[in-house]
TORVO-342123 format. One record per residue (C-alpha): y, x, z; residue number from 1. Coordinates in steps of 0.001 Angstrom, whole numbers, plus 500000, padded with zeros to 6 digits. Layout:
py	px	pz	resi
Y	X	Z	NUM .
...
***
This chain:
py	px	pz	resi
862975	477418	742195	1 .
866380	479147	742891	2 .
867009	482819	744165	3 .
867920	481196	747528	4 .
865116	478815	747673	5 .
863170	482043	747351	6 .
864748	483822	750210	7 .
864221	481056	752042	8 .
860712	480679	751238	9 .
859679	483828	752593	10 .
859048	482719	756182	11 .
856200	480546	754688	12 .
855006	482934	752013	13 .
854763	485673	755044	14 .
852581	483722	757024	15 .
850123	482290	753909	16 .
849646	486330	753008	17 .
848832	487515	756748	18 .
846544	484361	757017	19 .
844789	484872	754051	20 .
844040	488519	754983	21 .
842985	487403	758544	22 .
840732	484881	756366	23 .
839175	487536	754951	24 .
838546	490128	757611	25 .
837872	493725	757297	26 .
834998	492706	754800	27 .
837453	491873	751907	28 .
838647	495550	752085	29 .
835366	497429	752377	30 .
835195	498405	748813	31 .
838475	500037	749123	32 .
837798	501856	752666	33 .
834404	503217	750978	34 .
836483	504726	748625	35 .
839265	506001	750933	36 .
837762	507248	753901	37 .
837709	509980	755163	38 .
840066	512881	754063	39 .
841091	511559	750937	40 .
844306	511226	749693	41 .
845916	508083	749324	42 .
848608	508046	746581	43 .
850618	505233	746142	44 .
852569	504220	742904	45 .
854412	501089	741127	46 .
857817	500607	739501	47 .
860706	498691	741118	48 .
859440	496891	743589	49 .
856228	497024	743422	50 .
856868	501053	744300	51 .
859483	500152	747305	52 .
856862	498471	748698	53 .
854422	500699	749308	54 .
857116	502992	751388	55 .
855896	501813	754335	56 .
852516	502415	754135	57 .
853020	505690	752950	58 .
854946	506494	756314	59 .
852211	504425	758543	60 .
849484	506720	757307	61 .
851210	509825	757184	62 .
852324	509760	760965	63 .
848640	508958	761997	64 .
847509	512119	760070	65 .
846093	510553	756802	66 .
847377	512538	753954	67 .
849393	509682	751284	68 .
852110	510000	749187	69 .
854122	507674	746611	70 .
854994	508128	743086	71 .
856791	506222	740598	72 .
854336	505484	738038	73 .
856747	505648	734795	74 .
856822	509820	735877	75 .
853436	509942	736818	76 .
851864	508745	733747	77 .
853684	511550	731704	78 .
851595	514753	732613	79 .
850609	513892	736655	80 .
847706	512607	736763	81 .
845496	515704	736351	82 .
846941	515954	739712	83 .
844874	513282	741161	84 .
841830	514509	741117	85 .
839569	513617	744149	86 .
842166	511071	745322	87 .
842323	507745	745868	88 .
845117	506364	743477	89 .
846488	502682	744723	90 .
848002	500895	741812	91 .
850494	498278	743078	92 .
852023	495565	741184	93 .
852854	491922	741085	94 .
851243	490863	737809	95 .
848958	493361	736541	96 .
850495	493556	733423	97 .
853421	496091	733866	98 .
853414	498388	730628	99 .
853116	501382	733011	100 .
850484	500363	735212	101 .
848093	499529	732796	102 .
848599	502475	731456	103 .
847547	504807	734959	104 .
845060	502519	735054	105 .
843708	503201	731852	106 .
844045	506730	732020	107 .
842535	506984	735759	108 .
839486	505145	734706	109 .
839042	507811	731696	110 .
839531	510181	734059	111 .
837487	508862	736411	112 .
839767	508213	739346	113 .
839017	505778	741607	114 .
841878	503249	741437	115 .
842642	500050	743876	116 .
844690	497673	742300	117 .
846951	495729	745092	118 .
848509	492392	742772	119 .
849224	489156	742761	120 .
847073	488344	739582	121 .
843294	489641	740238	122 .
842431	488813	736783	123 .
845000	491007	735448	124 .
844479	494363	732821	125 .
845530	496456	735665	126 .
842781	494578	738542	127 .
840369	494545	735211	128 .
840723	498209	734936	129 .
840643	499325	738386	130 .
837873	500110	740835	131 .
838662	497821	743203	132 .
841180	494539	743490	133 .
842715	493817	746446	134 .
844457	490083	745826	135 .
848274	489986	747688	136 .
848093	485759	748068	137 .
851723	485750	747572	138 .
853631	483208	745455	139 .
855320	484030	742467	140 .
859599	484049	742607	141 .
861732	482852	740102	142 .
862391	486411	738691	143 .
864239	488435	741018	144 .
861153	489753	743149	145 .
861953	488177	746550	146 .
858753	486822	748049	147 .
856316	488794	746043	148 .
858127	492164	747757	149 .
857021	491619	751014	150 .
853091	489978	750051	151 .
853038	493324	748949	152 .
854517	495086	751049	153 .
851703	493536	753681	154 .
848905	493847	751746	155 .
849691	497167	751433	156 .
849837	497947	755239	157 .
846907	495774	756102	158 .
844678	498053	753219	159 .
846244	500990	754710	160 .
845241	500228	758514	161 .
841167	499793	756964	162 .
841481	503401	756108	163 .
842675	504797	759587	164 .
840135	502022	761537	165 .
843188	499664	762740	166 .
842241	496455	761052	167 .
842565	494010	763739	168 .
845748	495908	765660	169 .
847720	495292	762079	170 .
846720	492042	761909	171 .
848019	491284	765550	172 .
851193	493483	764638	173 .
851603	491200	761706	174 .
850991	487943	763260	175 .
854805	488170	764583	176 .
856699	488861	761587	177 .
857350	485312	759896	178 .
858832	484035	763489	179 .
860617	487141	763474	180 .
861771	486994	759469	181 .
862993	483489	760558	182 .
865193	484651	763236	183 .
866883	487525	761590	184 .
866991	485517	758562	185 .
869167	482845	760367	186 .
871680	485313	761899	187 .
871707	486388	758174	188 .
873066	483260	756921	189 .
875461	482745	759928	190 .
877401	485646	758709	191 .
877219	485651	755042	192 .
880631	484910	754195	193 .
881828	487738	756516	194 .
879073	490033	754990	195 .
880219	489150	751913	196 .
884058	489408	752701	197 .
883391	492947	754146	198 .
881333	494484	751027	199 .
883898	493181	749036	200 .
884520	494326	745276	201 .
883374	497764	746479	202 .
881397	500173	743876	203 .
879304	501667	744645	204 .
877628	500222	747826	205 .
875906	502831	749525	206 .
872173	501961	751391	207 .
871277	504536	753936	208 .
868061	504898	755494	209 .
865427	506939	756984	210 .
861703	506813	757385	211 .
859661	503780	756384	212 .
863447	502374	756529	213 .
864009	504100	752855	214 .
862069	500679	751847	215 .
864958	498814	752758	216 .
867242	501153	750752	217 .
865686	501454	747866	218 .
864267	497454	747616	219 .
867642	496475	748831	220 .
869420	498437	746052	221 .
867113	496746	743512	222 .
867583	493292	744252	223 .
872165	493673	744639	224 .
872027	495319	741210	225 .
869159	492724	739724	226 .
871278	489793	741046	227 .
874925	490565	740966	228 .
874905	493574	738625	229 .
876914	495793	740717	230 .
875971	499243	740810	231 .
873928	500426	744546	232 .
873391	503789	745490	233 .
870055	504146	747834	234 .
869702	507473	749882	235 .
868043	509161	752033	236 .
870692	509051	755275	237 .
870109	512886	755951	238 .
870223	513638	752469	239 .
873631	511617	752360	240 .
875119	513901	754787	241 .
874166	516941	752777	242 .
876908	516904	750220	243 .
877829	513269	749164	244 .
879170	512448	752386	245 .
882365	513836	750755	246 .
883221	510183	749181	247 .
883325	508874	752441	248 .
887201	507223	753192	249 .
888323	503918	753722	250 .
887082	502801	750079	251 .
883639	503124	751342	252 .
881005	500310	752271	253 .
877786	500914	752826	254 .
875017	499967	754792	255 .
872865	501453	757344	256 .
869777	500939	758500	257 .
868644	502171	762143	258 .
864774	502494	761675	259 .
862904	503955	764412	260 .
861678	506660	766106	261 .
863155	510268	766626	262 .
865872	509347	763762	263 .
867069	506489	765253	264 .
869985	508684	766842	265 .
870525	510344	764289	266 .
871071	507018	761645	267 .
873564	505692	764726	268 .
875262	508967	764969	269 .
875818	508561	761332	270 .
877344	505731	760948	271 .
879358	506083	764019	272 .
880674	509170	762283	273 .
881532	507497	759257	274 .
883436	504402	760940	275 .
885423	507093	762306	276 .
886710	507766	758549	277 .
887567	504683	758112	278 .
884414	503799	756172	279 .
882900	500116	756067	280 .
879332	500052	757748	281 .
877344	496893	758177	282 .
874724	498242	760546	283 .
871229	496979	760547	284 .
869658	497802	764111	285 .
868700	496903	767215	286 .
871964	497755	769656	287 .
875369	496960	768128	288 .
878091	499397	766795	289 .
881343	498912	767495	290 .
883661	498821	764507	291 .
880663	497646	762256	292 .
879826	494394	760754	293 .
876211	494144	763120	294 .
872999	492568	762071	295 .
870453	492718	764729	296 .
867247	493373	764485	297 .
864216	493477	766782	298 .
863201	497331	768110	299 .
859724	497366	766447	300 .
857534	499375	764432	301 .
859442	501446	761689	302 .
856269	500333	759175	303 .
857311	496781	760052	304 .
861158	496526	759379	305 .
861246	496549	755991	306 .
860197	493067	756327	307 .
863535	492546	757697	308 .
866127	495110	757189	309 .
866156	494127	753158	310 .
866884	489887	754385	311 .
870492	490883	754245	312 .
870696	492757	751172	313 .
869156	489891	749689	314 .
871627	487143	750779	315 .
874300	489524	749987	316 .
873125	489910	746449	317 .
873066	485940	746182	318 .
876287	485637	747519	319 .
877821	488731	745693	320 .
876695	487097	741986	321 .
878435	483543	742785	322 .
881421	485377	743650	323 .
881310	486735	740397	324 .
880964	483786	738437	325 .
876973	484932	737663	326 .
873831	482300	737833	327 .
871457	484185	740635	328 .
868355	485034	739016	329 .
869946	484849	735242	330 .
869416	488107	733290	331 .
870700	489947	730216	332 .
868314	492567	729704	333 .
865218	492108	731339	334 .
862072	489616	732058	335 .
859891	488736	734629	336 .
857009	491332	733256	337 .
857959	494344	731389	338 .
855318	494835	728866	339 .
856822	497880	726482	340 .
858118	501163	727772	341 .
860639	500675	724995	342 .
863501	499057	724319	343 .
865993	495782	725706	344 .
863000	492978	725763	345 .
865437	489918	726866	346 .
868056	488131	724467	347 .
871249	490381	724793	348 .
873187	487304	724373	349 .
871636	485734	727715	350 .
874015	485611	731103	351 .
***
């Protein structure tokens, strides 16, 4: 399989995830809600993308008043993990096998932490070590995590609505993302060359979002830099305003995500602001602004558009690596499971 056969596989690998979760019913995530419920913390953590992807989940929870948090696990294993006493630590990752993970893992079940493990591979070290596995169903991508993002970015959400009792509304929430992944997905490729065009040779390329939308920043950033090897900078779009807003001229490109809620005024009035500088701003939202290169999206839950917002950052990064004369998916320095916390594992000869 290709990079692009993976991006366009996602429509199906969406659907077989929700499915197999609405397979399973509530029962397959009992063992986790025993261990969550209540007042508990949840605390997230993963590396790459198998951290960006719990993002939304931490936001879903938070807003309907159950305390969760995310941390990247290559800090937290380093000193943090006293601090998780009495929570409920959720280990996500596609294989299992991450250096990292199996590390937490090890050291929560010494401490005696209770630990879900949300992967792709339930008979992993990490879903060995853990209290609880909850499988993601998702299919594996060539290397550049594509597909396997949002299986867990799902399974995440669905594990997350057990805790707060919304099983079955999540499942009917989720139900209309792969029709709605196709759509977005084909206005996508409609304008790829001019998406392309506009971002030009531009470094860096800024991401902006807010909210559950900081997925989209942050996963989007990962997969440009993976792919085409051009340096991404993912912020916060308040945070951006608070200082390195200065670099903003007619060099800049970046791209914006609306979100939802309260912010979404704020991430308009933004990027408004910054077209008025002469900056570059491919807007990702649901009403058009003019003077940007517009990619619509449906007005939905801020939890849910992650699953879309990060479909054009991904075609981009496709397109971006051709331009430069670079194989999508071909690496120099990493592999498809980083098993040491030191050193270049990959051939530094490879391109």
């Amino acid at each position: 399989m290709t990079v692009w056969e993976d991006i366009l596989a996602q429509v199906d690998n969406y659907r077989r995830v929700i499915e197999q979760h609405a397979k399973g019913g509530k029962a397959a995530f009992e063992p986790a809600r025993e261990l969550g419920w209540g007042g508990k913390e949840i605390v997230f953590t993963g590396v790459g993308s198998g951290l960006n992807a719990t993002i939304p989940a931490t936001y879903y929870l938070m807003q309907l008043g159950k305390p969760a948090q995310y941390i990247d696990t290559t800090e937290l294993i380093y000193g943090l993990m006293p601090g998780l006493k009495d929570k409920l630590l959720v280990l996500n990752t596609r294989s299992g096998e991450t250096a990292e993970l199996i590390r937490a893992a090890q050291i929560a079940k010494q401490a005696g932490i209770a630990a879900v493990a949300v992967t792709n591979e339930p008979n992993s070290q990490v879903a060995k070590l853990a209290t609880v596995c909850i499988p993601t169903y998702s299919r594996w991508d060539q290397l550049v995590v594509i597909s396997a993002y949002g299986g867990m970015l799902v399974t995440e959400l669905v594990l997350s609505s057990v805790f707060v009792g919304k099983f079955d509304e999540m499942l009917e929430e989720l139900q209309k993302i792969p029709s709605t992944v196709e759509q977005v997905l084909q206005e996508v490729i409609a304008k790829r060359e001019e998406l392309c065009d506009f971002i030009g040779d531009s470094r860096p390329i800024y991401l902006l979002g807010r909210g559950a939308s900081l997925a989209s920043a942050h996963g989007g950033a990962l997969v440009i830099e993976e792919t085409s090897r051009r340096p991404v900078v993912p912020m916060a779009s308040g945070l951006f305003r608070q200082g390195p807003i200065e670099v903003a001229d007619e060099r800049f490109r970046g791209i914006v995500f609306e979100g939802s809620g309260e912010t979404q005024r704020l991430s308009r009035r933004l990027a408004e602001d910054l077209i008025n500088k002469g900056c570059g701003i491919v807007w990702v939202g649901s009403r058009p602004i003019p003077g940007a290169l517009n990619i619509e999206v449906p007005d939905m839950a801020g939890y849910l558009l992650p699953t879309v917002e990060i479909l054009p950052c991904q075609v981009l990064a496709h397109d971006l690596a051709v331009r430069a004369g670079i194989t999508p998916g071909s690496v120099r320095y990493i592999e498809k499971v980083i098993t040491s916390e030191e050193g270049i594992q990959a051939n530094e000869n490879r391109i």
